[in-house]
N, C-alpha and C positions, 0 to 999 in steps of 0.2 A: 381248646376247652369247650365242652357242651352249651350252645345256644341256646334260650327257650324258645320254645315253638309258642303260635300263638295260643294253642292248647295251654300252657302253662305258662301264659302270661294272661289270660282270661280264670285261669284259674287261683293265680293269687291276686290279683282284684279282687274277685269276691270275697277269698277269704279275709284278706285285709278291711275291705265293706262291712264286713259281718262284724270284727273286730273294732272296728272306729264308733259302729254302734252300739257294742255292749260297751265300750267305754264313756260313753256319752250316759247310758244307764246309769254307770257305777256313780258318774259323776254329779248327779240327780239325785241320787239315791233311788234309785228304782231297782237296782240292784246292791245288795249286803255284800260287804268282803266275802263274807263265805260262799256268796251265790257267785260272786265275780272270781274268784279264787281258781277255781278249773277251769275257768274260761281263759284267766292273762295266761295260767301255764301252758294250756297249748299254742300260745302265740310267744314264749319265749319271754313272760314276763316275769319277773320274781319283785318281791318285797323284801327288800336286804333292813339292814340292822337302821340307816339313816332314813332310806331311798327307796326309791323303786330300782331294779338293773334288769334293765332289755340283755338277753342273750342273741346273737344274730349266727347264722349258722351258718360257716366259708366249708360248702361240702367237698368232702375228701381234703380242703386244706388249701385249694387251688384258688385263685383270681388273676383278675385281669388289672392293667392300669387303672380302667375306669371304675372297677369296684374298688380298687384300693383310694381313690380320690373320695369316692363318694363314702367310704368309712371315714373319709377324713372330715367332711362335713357334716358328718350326723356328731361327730366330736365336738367340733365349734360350734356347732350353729344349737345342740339339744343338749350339750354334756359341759363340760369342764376344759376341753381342749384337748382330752385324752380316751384311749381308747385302751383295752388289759385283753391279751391274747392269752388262749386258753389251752390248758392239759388235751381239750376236744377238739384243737384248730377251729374252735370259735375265736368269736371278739364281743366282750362284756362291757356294756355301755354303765357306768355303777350310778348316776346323779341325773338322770330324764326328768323331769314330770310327766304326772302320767295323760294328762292333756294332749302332752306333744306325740306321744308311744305313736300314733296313727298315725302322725305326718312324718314321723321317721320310719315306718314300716310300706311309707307308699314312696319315699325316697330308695327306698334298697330295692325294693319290685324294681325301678325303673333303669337299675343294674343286672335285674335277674339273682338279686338276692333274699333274703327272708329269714326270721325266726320261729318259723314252725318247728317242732317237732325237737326243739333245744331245751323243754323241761317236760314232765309228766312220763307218765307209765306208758311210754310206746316205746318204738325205736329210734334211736336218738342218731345225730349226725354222723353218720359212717364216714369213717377217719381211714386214711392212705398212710403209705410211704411220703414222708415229704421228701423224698428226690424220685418221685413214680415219673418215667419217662425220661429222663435222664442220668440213672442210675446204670452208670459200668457192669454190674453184678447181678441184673433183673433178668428174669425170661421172657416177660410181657411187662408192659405200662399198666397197673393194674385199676387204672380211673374211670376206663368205659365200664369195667363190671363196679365198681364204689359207685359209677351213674346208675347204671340200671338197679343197683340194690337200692338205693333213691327214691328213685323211680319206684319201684315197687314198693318199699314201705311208706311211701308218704301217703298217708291218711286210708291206709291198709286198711279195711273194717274189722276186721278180727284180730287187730294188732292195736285200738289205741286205747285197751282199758286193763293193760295187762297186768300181771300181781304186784311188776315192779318194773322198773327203767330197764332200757337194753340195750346193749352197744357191740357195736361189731368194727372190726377195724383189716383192711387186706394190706398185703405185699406183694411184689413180685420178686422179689429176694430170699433166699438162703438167709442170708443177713439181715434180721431185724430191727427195722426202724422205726416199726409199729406199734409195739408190745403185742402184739397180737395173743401172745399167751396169758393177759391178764383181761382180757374183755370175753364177755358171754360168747361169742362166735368171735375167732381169729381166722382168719383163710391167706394160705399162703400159695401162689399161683406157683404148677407144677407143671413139669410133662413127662406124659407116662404113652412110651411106644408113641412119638409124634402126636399125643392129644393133647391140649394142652386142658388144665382143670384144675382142681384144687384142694389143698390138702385143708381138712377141717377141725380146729380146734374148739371145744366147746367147754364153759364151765369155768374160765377165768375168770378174775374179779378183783379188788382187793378191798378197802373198805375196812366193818371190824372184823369182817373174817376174812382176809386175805386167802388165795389159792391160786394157785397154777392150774392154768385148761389143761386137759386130757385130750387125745386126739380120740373124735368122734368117727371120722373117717381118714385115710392117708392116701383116696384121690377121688374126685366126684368128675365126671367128664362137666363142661361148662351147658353142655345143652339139658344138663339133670340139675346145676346147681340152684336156679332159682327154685324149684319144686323141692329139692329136699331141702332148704332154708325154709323154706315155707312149713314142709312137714318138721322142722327140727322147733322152731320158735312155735308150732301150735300144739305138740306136745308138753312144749315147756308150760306153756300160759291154760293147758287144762289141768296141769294135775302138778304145776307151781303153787307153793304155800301161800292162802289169800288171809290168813288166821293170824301171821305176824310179820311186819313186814322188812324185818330185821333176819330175817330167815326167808325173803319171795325172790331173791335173786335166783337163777339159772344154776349158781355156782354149787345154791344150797341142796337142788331138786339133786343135780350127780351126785354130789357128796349119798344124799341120804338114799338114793335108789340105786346108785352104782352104774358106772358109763356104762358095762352090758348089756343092763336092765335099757337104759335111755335109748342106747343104739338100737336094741331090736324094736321100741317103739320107735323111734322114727323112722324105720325102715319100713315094718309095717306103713305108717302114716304115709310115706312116699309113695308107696305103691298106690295109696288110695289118691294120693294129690295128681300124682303126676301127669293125669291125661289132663288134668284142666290146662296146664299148658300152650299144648296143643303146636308148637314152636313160635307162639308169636314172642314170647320174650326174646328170642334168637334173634327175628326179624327186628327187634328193638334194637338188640346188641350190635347188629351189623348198622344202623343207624346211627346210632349212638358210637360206636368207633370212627366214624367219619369227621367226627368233631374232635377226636385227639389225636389228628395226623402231626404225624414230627413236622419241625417249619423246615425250610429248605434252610440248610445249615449255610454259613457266609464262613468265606475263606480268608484268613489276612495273614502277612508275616507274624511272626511269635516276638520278632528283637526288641519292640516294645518292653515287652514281658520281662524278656530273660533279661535286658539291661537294667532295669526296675530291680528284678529279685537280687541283681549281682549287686546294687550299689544301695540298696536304701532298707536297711537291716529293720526298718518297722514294718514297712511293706512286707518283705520276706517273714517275717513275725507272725503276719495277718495270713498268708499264704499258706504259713507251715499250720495255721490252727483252720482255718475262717473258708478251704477251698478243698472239696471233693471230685474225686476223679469221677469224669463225664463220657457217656459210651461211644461221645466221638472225641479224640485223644487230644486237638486244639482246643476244643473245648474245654469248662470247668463250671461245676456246683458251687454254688457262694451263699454260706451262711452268715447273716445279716444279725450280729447279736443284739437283745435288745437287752442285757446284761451288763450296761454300765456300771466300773466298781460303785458301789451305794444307789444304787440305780432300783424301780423297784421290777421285780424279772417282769417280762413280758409287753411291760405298759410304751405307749408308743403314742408320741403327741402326735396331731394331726400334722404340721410341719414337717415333720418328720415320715408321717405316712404318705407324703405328698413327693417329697423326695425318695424313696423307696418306687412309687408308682412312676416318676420320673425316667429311673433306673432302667426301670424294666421296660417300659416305651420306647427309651432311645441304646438301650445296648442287650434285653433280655430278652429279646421277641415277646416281649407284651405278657409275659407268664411272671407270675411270684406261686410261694405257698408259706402256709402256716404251719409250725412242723409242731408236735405238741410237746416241743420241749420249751417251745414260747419264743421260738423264733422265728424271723420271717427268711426266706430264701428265694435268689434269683437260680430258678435251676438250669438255665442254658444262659451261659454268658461267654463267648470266646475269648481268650486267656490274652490274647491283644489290650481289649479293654482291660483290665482288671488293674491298672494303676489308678485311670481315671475314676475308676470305681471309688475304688480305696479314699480317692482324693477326697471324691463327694462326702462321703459318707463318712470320714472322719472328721469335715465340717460342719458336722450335723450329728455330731453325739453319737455316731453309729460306728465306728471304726475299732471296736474293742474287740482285741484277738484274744478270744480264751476260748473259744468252742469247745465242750467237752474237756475243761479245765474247772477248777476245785469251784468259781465264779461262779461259772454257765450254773446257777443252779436255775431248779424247777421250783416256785412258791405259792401257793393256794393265796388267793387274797385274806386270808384269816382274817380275826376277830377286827382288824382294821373297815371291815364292809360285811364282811357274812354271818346272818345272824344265828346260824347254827355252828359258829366256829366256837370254840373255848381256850383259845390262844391265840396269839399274834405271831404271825408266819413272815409278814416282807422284811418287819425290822430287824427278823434273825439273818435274813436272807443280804439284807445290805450289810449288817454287821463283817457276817463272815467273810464275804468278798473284799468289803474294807482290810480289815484286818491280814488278810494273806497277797493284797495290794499293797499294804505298808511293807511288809516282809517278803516282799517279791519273791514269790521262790512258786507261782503256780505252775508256772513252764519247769521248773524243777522237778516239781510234782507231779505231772503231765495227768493223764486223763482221771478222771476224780469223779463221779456223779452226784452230786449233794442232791436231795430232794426234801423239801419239808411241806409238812402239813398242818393246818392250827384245827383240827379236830380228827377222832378216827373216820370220816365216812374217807380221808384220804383222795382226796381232790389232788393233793400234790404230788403223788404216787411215792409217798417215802416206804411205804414195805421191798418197793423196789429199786432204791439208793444204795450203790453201793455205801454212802452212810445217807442212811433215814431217819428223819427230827420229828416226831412227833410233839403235836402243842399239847398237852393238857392243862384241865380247872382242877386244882386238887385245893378243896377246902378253902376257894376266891383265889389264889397263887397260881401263875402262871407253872408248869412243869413240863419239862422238855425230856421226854424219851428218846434213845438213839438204840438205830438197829443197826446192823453191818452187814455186808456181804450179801445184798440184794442185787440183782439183775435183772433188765428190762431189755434184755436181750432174747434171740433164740436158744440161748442156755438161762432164760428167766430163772428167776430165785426167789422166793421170800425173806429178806434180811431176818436175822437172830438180833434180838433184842440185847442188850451188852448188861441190862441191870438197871438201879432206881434210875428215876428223872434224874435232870438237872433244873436248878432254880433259870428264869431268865442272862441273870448277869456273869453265869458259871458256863451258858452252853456254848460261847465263842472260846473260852480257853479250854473244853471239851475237848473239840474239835480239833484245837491244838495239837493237843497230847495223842489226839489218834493221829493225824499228820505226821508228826514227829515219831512216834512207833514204826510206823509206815515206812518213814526215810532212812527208819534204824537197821528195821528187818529187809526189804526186800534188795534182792540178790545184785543187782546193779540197776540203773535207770531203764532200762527195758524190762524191766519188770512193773507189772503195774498193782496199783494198789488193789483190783480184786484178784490178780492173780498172787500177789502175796499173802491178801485173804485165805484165799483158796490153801495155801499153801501151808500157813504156819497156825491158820485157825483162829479163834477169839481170845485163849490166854493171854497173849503180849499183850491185845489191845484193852483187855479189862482191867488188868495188871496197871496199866499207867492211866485209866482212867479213874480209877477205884483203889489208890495208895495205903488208905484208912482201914480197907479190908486186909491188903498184903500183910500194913503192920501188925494187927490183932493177928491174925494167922501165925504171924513170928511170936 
């Protein structure tokens, strides 16, 4: 993984210096919230509903042991003991004072971590595959270009006052693990005739207006990609809407100009960017690769393994949900849920983050990631170890097999901390796992993608659940909208909204009754629930959610 150079270790010193004294201002009053207000957000500071919450930003998703100890200390030593991993493969500190914000932002420098560039109107932490590099189904590891895209947007001049936030997210996979079709730039690494480059999606989003990116281009060679990124996002940010900001996203400009229209501007804009250049990004890239060489992979017997899977049916449990095939064939991907049933998704005490970095020290070659589904992952771990794994990590509150099970949901912190939320999103989110824990039947039900959100700007990505929970404030009452038939895949989707909210205490047997439909209609257990979406539609499922309507209709 990418070391810093002293170049950028000289350089967040300062910026951190800068920041520890506009917070000494605030704290004086030499500076007003409104004067200090653009200042914390470009250091990743927010003012939530109780609190202040540091954003910290783990780029492309990646760390090391000792970054993950040292999240585990800004936990204990500035926060609550806990730490909340994010839809962005960030980690949200929610209870700092804002005193400490500087002596935890020169704690993460001394990992080669930081909170730039994690709120305000620039380009926000560029998100990976979290199994980039060890992913069976990739063409490339796609992390040395998520570095140098980094690298180049961080504190970009002409990038940090832009009409609205911007997020870009790559793969090296067919197979999407990024969403990359729901964020302003998606790039999916390709090769065309032996070059390897990238295919460009632009115009994704979701929020209150939900959309699917449009492909901008379907291959850029890599030696062009940083210049037309460059000429794509300066397009966007001259003639992106500054007049409402409910309308400045990227998603809005396509919509309302039409990808044609966008394309030949930024094709034009390329031609004029492009000698600035000059190949030194290149020279970067070849740099910057040197730092995500594969480890020298270690050899052991498998009979560990296979004696494990053969006699200990929980282990095997954990295996058949919790472990992805790895591009070298002993090997395996291990995801690390942080989805205990009533658990709240994502959050991960420092004890626990300690144990995790442990992990990956002594059996992971020193690598984890953040995945944004609010998991953490050891992506190289040979299949030898994986009992001992299992062992740790089920004494430590980490051993719950539902990956990509009705559990695994995705939950926005809602109205519990975010002051722009207008619902409560974790208590829906424990409920429901509770609930289909009592009734054991998730492994019956197999893959499932819950996603809820406690407001629309959709933190939780529910427009892309296959069932999506929206929170609303309707008249002080909490009300829970459900959509269906979303995907955050590379056949992404926008869910169909099923009909009215539900009140709080109605949205867990909701949920039921789509379960249950679900079990009714599709064709055997290899069928899953969006493909039986797909298949028979929303009637059934409105049908048993909406009784009240069938009967008036009779």
């Amino acid at each position: 993984m990418y070391r810093y150079s002293e170049f950028d270790t000289a350089f967040l010193a300062e910026r951190n210096a800068q920041f520890r004294a506009q917070v000494e201002r605030r704290i004086d009053g030499s500076l007003t919230e409104d004067e200090f207000k653009p200042l914390r957000l470009m250091n990743g500071l927010y003012l939530q509903l109780h609190a202040y919450m540091l954003r910290v930003a783990i780029p492309y998703g990646t760390l090391n042991a000792a970054q993950m100890r040292q999240l585990a200390l800004l936990a204990e030593k500035w926060d609550k003991g806990y730490g909340h991993f994010t839809t962005r493969q960030n980690i949200q500190y929610n209870w700092p004072k804002l005193r400490d914000v500087p002596d935890m932002l020169d704690a993460l420098a001394e990992v080669g971590l930081h909170a730039i560039q994690t709120s305000g109107n620039t380009i926000r932490n560029v998100t990976a595959d979290h199994f980039a590099g060890a992913a069976a189904d990739e063409v490339a590891d796609p992390r040395p270009y998520a570095e140098l895209l980094r690298q180049w947007s961080t504190d970009h001049p002409e990038f940090q006052f832009m009409p609205r936030k911007f997020k870009i997210a790559i793969t090296g996979s067919a197979n999407d693990r990024a969403v990359i079709k729901a964020h302003d730039i998606g790039l999916q690494l390709v090769v065309r005739d032996g070059v390897l480059g990238a295919r460009v999606i632009v115009g994704g989003g979701l929020g209150r207006t939900p959309m699917i990116g449009q492909e901008l281009s379907p291959f850029v060679a890599f030696d062009d990609l940083l210049a037309y990124l460059e000429a794509t996002v300066s397009v966007w940010n001259q003639i992106g809407r500054r007049d409402n900001k409910y309308k400045a996203r990227i998603k809005i400009t396509v919509f309302e100009h039409g990808i044609e229209a966008i394309r030949a501007r930024v094709n034009e804009r390329f031609v004029k960017v492009r000698g600035r250049f000059k190949g030194a990004d290149m020279a970067l890239l070849d740099e910057i690769k040197g730092h995500f060489a594969p480890p020298s992979w270690r050899t052991s017997s498998l009979a560990p393994f296979e004696a494990a899977y053969a006699k200990d049916p929980v282990f095997r449990s954990w295996v058949d949900t919790n472990i992805a095939a790895h591009k070298q064939a002993d090997h395996a991907i291990v995801t690390i849920s942080l989805k205990a049933h009533g658990a709240t998704p994502g959050d991960a005490t420092a004890e626990q983050m300690r144990v995790m970095a442990d992990l990956a020290e002594r059996y992971g070659y020193d690598e984890l990631r953040i995945s944004h589904e609010q998991n953490v992952i050891l992506p190289h771990v040979h299949k030898s170890d994986l009992p001992a794994i299992h062992a740790e990590l089920a004494a430590n509150g980490l051993g719950t097999a539902n990956i990509g099970l009705i559990s695994d949901i995705i939950a926005c912190p809602g109205m519990d901390y975010c002051a722009l939320a207008t619902a409560r999103s974790i208590p829906v989110a424990q409920e429901i796992a509770t609930r289909f824990e009592e009734l054991k039947l998730e492994h019956e039900i197999g893959a499932l993608k819950i996603k809820i959100s406690g407001c629309i700007n959709a933190c939780g990505h529910h427009h892309v659940g296959h069932i999506g929970i929206l929170g609303l404030d309707r008249a002080g009452v909490e009300n829970y909208q459900i959509t269906l038939g979303g995907d955050a895949t590379e056949t992404a989707a926008i869910g169909e909204r099923t009909g009215p909210g539900f009140a709080y205490d109605q949205i867990v047997p909701a949920v039921e009754r789509i379960v249950e439909t679900y079990l009714d209609q599709r064709r055997d257990r290899e069928e899953s629930f969006i493909e039986t979406y797909r298949r028979v539609g929303m009637a059934p499922f409105k049908a048993a959610l909406y009784p009240e309507a069938r009967a008036d209709a009779a």
